[in-house]
N, C-alpha and C positions, 0 to 999 in steps of 0.2 A: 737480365741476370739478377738472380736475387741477391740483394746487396752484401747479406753476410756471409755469401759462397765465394769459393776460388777456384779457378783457373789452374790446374798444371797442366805438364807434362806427364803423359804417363810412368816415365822412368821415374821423374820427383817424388811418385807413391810408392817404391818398392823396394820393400826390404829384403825381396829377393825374384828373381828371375830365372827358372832355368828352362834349355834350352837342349833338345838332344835330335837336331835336325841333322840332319847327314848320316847317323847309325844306324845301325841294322842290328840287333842282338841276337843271339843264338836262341832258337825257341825251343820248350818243349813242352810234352802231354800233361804235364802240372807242373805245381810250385808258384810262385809268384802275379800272379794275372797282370795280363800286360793288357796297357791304356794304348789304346791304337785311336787316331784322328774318326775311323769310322764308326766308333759306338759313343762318341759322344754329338748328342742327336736332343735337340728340342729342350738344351737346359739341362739335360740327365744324362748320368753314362751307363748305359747298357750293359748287359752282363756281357763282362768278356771271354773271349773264346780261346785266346791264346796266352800262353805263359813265357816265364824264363824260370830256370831252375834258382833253387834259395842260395845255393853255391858261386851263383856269379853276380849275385846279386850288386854285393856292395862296390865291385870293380864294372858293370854297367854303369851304376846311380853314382858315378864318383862325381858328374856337374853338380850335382846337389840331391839331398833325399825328399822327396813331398811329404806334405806333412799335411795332416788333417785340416779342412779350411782353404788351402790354397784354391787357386780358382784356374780352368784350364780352357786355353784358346785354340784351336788349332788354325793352321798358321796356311795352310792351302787343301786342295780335295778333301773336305770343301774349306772354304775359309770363312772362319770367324763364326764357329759353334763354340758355345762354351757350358762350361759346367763347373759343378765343384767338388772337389775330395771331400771325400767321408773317411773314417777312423782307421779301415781296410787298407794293410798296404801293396802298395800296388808298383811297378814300374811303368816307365813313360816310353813309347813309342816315337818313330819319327812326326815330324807337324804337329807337332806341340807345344805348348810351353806354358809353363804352371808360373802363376803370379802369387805374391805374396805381399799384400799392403804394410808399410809401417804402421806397425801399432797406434803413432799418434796422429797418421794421418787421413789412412784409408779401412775402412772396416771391411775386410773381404766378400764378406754378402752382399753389400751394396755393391762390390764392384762385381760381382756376378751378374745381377741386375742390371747394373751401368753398361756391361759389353754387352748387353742383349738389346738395348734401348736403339735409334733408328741413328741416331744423332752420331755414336759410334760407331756402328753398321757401316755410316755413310765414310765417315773418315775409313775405318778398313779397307774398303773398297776402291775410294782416290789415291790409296797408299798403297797399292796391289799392282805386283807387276806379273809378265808372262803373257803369251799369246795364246797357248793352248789350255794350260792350267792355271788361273789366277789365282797366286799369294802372295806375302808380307814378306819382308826381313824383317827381322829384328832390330835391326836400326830404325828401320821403318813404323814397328811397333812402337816403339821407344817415344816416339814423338806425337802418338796419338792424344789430344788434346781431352781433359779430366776434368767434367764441372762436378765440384764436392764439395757437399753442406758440410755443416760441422758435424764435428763425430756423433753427438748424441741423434742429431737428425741424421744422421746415415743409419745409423743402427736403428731408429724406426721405422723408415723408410725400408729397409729389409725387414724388419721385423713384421711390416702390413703383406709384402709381396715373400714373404718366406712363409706364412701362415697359408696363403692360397698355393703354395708351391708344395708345401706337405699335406693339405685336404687332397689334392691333386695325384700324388706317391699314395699316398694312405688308401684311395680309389682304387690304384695302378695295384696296389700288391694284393688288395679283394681280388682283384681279376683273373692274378696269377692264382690264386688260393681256388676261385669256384672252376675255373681252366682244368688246373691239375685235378679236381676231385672229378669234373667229365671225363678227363681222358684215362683216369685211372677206373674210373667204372666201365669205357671202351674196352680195355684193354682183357680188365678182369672177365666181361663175356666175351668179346669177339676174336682174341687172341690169344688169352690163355688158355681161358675157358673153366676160369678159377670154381664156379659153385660145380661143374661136371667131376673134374678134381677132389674135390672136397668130397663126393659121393663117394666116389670110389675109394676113399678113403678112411670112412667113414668117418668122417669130423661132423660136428654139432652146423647147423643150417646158421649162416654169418646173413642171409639175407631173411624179410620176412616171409612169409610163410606163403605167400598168393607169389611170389616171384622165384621164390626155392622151387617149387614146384613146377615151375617152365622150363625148367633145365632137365636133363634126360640123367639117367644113372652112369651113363656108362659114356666112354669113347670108342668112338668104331678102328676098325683096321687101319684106319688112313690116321688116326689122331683127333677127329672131329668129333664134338657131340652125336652120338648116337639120331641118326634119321635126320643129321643136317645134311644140308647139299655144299659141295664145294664149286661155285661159280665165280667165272667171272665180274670183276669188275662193275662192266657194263652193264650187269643183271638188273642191278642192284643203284645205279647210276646212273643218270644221262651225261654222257662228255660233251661239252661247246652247242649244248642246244642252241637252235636258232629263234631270233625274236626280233619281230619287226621295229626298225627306226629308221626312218629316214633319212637320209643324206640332209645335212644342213638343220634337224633338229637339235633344239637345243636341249639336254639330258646332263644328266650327273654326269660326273666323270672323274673315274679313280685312276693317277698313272699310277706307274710300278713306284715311284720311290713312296705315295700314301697305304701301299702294303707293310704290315710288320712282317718282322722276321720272329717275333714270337708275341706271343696271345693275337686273338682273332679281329682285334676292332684297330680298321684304317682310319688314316689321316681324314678330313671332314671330305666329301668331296665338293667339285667347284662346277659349275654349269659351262659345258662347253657343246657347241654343234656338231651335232656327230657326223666323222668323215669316214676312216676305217678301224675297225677295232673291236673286239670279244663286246658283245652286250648280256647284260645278267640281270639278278631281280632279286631281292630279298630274298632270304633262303639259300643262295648260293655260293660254293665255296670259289675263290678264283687260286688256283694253284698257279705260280711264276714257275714257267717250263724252261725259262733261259741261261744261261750260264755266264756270273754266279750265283743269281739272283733267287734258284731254286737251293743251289747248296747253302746257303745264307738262311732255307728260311722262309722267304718273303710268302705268305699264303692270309687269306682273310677271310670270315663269314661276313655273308652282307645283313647287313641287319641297318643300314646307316642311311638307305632311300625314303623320300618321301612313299606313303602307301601309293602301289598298284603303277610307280614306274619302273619303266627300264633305264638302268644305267649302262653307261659304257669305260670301255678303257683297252689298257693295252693289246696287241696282239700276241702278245707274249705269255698271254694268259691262259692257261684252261680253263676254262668252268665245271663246275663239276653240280649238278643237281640231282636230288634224289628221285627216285621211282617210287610211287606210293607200293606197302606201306611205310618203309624207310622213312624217318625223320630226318629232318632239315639237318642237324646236328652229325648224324652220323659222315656224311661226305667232308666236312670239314674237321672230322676229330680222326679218320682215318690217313686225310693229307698231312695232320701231325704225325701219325704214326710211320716208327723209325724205319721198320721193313719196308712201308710203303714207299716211302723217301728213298730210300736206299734202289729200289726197283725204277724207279721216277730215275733217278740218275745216274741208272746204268741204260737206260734206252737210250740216254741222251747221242746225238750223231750233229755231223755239220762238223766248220773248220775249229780249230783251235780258237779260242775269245769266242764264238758264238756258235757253242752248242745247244742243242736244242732237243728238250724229252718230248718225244712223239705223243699225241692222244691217243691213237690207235693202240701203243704199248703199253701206256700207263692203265688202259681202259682195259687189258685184260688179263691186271695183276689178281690172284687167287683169291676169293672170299669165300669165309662160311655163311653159308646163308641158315638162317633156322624155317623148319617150314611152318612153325605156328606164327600168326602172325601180330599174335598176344605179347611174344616178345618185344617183335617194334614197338608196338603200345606200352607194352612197360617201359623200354627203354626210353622213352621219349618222355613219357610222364616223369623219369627220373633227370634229363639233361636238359631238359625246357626252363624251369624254372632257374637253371645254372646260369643259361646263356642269357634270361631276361634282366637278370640282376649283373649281369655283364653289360647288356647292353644301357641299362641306367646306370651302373658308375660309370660305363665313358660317356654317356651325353652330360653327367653332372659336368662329370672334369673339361666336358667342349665350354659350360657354362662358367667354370671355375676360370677355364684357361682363358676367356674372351674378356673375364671381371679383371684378371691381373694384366692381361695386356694393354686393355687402355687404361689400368692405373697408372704401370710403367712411364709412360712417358713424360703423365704428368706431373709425378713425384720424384722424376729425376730430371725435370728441368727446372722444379719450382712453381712451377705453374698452379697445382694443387699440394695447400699444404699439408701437414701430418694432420691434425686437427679436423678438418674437413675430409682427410681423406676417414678417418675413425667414425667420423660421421655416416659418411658414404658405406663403409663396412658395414657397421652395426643396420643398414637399411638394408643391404644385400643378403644377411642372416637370418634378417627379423621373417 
């Protein structure tokens, strides 16, 4: 122990504690976004999906209101992910509970950092009860044991691992940004059919002139660009192509929880011997067929394999690869799109908790096909460079996230100090 640090109790650092285990609130379609144990995931919370109205607000939040800064634990399924409030207010869900340092003892950043470190992990975990679902009480929380420099070194100490934690967000919201501008160009050809529209309307050409001109005047009887075909799916698609791997080799391998539930780049994957399981390749989208896992979301482009392997993973998975000319891009910007989701889970069949969307149905959901095949080409030339600058801001942030993780441990044990660690920074920039 470094000599001018201390020892508490985690209760000795807080100037406040709440707790809203055991309630249920009444939800609805907006109004207040509600913090639920499942979107705080990897240090960050997630966009949430559910709310409570602004009307019941203050009779919900009566243990106490959160407040910007606080930092938040959850407390089982799963336990001991944490994160921290941002300025946005928000209500708290059950398995939770928001911490708040005294001002003179605990700097909240740092104690973000600190429950993410292995050393707290580990007490979590010795202090977790239940057979089926391990978590914490709160009394139990209360006595997890807090090594804490002095304050101005706690707030350096955050200040080095909150810098690589915003390079990290700042990456994550590019993603979201070049994401939404592919699927809003999807959309605008393959579903609305925005530049056909516009002809017939006689608006000014919104695209250049070599790409205006691929699109037809008019829409036929059915609603479709003029001389498109309306096919299936499958046309246009390969569903669960197959690919040789051997029993017992060893291959990438992505489960369901390294799928997002929104933008296209999975958790790293990790080399396992493959036994049963969906195998795929660069290029390919893997759509979650299971329930909830599909209504949630979970779907990924692979872009994340070493060149020229096969990975593998869940059985739970569709694959979905494209048929030349179709681009890589289009199978995984269509498992975004809402109709098709929407078609994806209503085939779903099987018992209640484990239903399951057919490939056979999802594969002969309606598409326009165009018959020039100048459009692929163009389309591709326009979501290629989207997804490439996708796929280098998450390999930065694999490289961001791998520099802050072994800094973590060592600047919250003392081990490496601030100075050295400034050192080490300024090398990892240069």
């Amino acid at each position: 122990m470094v000599a001018e640090w201390q020892q508490i109790p985690l209760e000795d650092g807080m100037e406040a504690l709440i707790d809203y285990r055991g309630k249920t609130p009444t939800k609805t379609q907006a109004g207040v976004p509600l913090i639920t144990a499942k979107v705080v995931k990897n240090g960050r919370i997630e966009t949430p999906n559910e709310f409570i109205s602004h009307d019941d607000y203050d009779a919900w939040m009566r243990r106490g209101i959160p407040q910007a800064g606080d930092v938040l634990i959850t407390t089982e399924a799963p336990l001991g992910e944490v994160a921290q409030l941002g300025s946005e207010k928000v209500a708290l869900a059950q398995r939770l509970i928001a911490l708040r340092g005294k001002n003179d003892v605990l700097d909240n950043t740092f104690l973000k950092f600190l429950l993410q470190s292995d050393s707290i992990q580990n007490q979590l975990r010795a202090r977790a009860s239940g057979s089926t679902v391990s978590g914490i009480k709160q009394s139990e929380l209360r006595k997890i044991n807090l090594l804490l420099p002095p304050l101005p070194e706690q707030r350096a100490i955050a200040h080095i691992l909150g810098t690589l934690d915003n390079k990290i967000e700042l990456n994550r919201r590019r993603n979201q940004t070049l994401e939404a501008m592919a699927r809003a160009l999807f959309k605008d050809w393959f579903v609305d059919f925005g530049p056909v529209r516009a002809k017939m309307r006689g608006r000014e050409p919104y695209l250049p002139a070599d790409l205006w001109n691929l699109f037809p005047d008019r829409l036929d009887d059915e609603g479709r660009p003029g001389g498109w075909e309306t096919v299936p799916a499958s046309e246009l698609i390969e569903f669960n192509p197959s690919e040789p791997l051997r029993k017992g080799t060893p291959a990438p391998y992505l489960d369901m929880a390294s799928l997002p539930t929104s933008g296209s780049w999975p958790e790293p994957p990790v080399t396992r011997n493959f036994g049963s399981g969906m195998r795929f390749r660069n290029g390919d989208t893997l759509l979650a067929r299971i329930t909830p896992c599909l209504e949630n979301g979970k779907t990924a482009f692979v872009q994340c394999l070493p060149n020229d392997t096969i990975g593998w993973g869940s059985t739970e998975y569709i694959v979905m690869r494209p048929k030349s000319p179709v681009p890589a891009e289009y199978p995984y910007l269509l498992a975004r799109d809402d109709a098709f989701r929407e078609h994806a889970i209503r085939s779903m069949t099987g018992t209640s908790g484990r239903q399951r969307a057919q490939g056979d149905s999802v594969a002969a959901f309606k598409l326009a096909s165009p018959p020039d095949k100048n459009v692929w080409h163009a389309f591709a030339k326009q979501v290629m460079p989207l997804f490439e600058s996708i796929k280098s801001n998450a390999k930065a942030n694999e490289t961001l996230a791998q520099l802050r993780d072994s800094l973590l441990p060592k600047l919250i044990s003392g081990e490496l100090r601030i100075k050295d660690a400034e050192i080490f920074m300024a090398g990892a920039n240069a």
